[in-house]
N, C-alpha and C positions, 0 to 999 in steps of 0.2 A: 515391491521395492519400497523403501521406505524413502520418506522427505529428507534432504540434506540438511542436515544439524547445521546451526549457526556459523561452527567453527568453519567450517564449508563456505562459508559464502565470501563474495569481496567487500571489502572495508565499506562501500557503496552503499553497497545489498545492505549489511550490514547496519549502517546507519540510518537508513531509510527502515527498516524494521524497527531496529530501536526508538524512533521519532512516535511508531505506528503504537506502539509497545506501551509508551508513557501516555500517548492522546485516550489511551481508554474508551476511542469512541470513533465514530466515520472522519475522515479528514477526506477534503477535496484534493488535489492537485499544487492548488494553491497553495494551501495551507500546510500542505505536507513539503513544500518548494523553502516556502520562507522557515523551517522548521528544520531543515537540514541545511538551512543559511545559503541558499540560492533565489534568486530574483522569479527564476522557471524551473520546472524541471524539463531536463534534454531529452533527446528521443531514447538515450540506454539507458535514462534514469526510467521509463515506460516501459526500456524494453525489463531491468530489474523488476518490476512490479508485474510485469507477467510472469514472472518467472516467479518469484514469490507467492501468487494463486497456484500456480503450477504445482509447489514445493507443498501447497498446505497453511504456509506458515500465516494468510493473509490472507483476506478473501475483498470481492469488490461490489461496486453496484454502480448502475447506471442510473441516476434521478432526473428525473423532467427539469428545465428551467425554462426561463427565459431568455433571449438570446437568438445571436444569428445559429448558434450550433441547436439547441433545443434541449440538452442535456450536460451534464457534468458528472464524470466519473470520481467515486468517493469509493475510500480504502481503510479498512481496520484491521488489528491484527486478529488471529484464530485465537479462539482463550478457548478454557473448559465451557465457559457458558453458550460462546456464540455456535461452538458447535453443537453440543446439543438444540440448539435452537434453530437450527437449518435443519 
């Protein structure tokens, strides 16, 4: 079964890929929040970014920090390059 094409998705999804799309590179959470003009992202903006690994379109990572949590999940979109690279 193949990943649902763009036109597919909701205006949400949508935009949150597009933000993913121009960054050319890992965005946290944060940065992907204030990048779609939100202060946070909400829990179906989280639940769209799984669904987006899901789909292919994006992939994720978990990085170490400092902090009461110990990490920060960071998101890019799938290119030709990054897949070959996995």
């Amino acid at each position: 079964m193949s990943p649902p094409s763009p036109s597919h998705l909701t205006p949400q999804a949508k935009k949150i890929l597009d933000e993913l799309r121009k960054a050319e590179d890992w965005l946290n959470r944060t940065e992907l929040a204030k990048r779609v003009g939100k202060s946070a992202l909400n829990k179906w903006d989280i639940v769209l970014l799984a669904k987006l690994v899901e789909a292919g379109l994006i992939e994720t990572d978990q990085v170490p920090r400092h902090g009461p949590i110990g990490y920060e999940w960071k998101y890019r979109a799938v290119t030709a390059r990054s897949e070959k690279s996995s």
